[in-house]
C-alpha positions in Angstrom: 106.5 75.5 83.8 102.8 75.0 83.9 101.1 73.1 81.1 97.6 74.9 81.4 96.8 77.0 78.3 94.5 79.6 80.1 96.3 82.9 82.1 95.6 82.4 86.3 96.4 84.3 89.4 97.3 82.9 92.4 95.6 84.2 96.0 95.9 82.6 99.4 93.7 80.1 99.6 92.7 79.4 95.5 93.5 79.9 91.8 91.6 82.6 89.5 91.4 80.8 86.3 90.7 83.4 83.3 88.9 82.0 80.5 87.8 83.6 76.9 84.4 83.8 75.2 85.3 84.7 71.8 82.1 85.5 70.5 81.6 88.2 72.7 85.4 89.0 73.5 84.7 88.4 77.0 87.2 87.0 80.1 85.1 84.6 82.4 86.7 83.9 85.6 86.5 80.4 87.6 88.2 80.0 91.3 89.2 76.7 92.3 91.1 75.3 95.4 95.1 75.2 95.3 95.6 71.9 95.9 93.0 70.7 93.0 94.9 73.6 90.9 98.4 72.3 91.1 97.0 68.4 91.4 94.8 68.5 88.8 95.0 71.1 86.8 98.7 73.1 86.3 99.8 69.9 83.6 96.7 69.0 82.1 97.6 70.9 78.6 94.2 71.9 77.6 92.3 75.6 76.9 89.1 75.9 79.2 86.8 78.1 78.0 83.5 79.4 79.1 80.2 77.2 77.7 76.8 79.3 78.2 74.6 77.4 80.5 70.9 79.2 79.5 69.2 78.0 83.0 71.6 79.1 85.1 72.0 81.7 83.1 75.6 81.9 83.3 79.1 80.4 81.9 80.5 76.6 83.0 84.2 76.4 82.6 84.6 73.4 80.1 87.1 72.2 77.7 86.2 69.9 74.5 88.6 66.9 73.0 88.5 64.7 69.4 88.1 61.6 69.4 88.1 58.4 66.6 89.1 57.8 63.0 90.0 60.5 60.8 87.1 61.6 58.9 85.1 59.8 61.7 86.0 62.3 64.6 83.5 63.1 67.4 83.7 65.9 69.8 83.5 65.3 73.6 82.9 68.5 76.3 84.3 68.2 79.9 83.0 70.3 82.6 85.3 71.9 85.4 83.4 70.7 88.2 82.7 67.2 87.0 86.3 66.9 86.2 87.4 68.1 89.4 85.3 65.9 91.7 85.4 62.8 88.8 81.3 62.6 88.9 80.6 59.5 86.8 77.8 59.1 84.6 74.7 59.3 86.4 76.4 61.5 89.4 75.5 65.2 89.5 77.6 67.9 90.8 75.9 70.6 93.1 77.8 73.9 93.7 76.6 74.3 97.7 76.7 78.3 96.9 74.8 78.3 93.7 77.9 80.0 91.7 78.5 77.7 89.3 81.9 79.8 88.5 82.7 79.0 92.2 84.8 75.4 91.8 86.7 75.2 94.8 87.0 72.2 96.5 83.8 73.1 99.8 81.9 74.2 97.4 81.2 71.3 95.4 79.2 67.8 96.4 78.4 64.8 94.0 74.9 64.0 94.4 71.7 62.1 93.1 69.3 63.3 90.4 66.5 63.8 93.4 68.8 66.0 95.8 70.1 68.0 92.3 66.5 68.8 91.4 65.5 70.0 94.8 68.4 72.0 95.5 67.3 74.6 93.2 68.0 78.1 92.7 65.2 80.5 91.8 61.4 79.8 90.7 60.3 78.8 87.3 60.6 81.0 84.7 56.6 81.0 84.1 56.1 81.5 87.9 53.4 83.9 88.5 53.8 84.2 92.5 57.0 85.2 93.2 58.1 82.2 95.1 59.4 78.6 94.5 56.1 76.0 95.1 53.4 78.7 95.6 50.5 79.0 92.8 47.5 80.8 92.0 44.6 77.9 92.7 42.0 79.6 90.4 39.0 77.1 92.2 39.7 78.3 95.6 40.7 82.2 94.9 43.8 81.1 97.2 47.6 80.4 96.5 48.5 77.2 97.2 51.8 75.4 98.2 52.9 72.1 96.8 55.7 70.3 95.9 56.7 66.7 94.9 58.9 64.5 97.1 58.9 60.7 96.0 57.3 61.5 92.3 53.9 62.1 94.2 52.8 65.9 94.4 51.7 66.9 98.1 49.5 70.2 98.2 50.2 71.5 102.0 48.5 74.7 102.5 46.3 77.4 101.0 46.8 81.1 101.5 44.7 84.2 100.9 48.5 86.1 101.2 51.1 85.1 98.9 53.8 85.7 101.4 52.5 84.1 103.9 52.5 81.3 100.9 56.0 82.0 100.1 57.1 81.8 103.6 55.1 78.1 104.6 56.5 76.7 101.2 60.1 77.7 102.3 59.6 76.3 105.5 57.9 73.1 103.9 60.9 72.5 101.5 63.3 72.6 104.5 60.9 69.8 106.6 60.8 67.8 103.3 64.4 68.5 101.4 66.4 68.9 104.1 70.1 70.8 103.3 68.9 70.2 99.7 66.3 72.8 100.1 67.3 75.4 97.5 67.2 79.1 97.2 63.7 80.9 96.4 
């Protein structure tokens, strides 16, 4: 007999974990891999529930705990994906895919603060351009491309097109970042 509070279905190669927003009477589902399922998570007697994330603009799976005196209690919320991959303070959990409802085992790497921040999805929400490190350089009547690697900002090309500007900036992230390029 399972422990786990929250209703899952089995499939062949991972667990469907439903979870409840109250609020807004909604069921958010979470895959993770089998083996961290039944390892991990089939007799840890908790509830997980979905926690709004606004800039991913989507649910984490979490669960919260008490702690301390009586009348002195404080509150503590646990991710699914730290939990899973047991990211210590300081560690950051990257979901490869982007779906941060997507916990199976591939899709999840602990990594640094720098890789995190690189490995982005999507532009700023005041972006103008259309496209991740491409601006509207007012002085030259061009877009521009520039990004930051090492805490120092490096301006790499101006375009009178801003795709052209979208595609160099792609193609500068992945000669800069690496696998930790991100999604435009």
């Amino acid at each position: 007999m399972s422990k786990i509070k929250n209703e899952y279905e089995e499939f062949e190669d991972y667990v469907l974990i439903h979870t409840i927003d109250c609020k807004k009477d909604l069921i958010v589902d979470t895959m993770v891999s089998k083996d961290d399922f039944y390892e991990k998570l089939i007799d840890f007697e908790v509830n997980w529930f979905p926690a709004w994330n606004d800039d991913m603009d989507d649910y984490y799976i979490a669960y919260s705990y008490r702690y301390g005196e009586v009348g002195h209690k404080r509150g503590k919320t646990i991710l699914l994906h730290r939990f899973l991959t047991g990211a210590k303070l300081r560690e950051y959990v990257d979901h490869k895919n982007h779906n941060i409802r997507d916990n199976r085992k591939d899709n999840l790497q602990v990594i640094s603060n720098r890789e995190n921040l690189t490995n982005r999805k999507g532009k700023n929400k005041n972006n103008k351009s259309g496209y991740r490190n491409v601006f509207w350089n007012s002085n030259a009547n061009k877009w521009e491309v520039s990004l930051v690697r090492n805490y120092k900002r490096i301006y790499c090309a101006q375009f009178d097109d801003v795709d052209a500007a979208g595609a160099d900036a792609e193609r500068t992230r992945r000669q800069y970042h690496g696998k930790y390029a991100g999604l435009n």
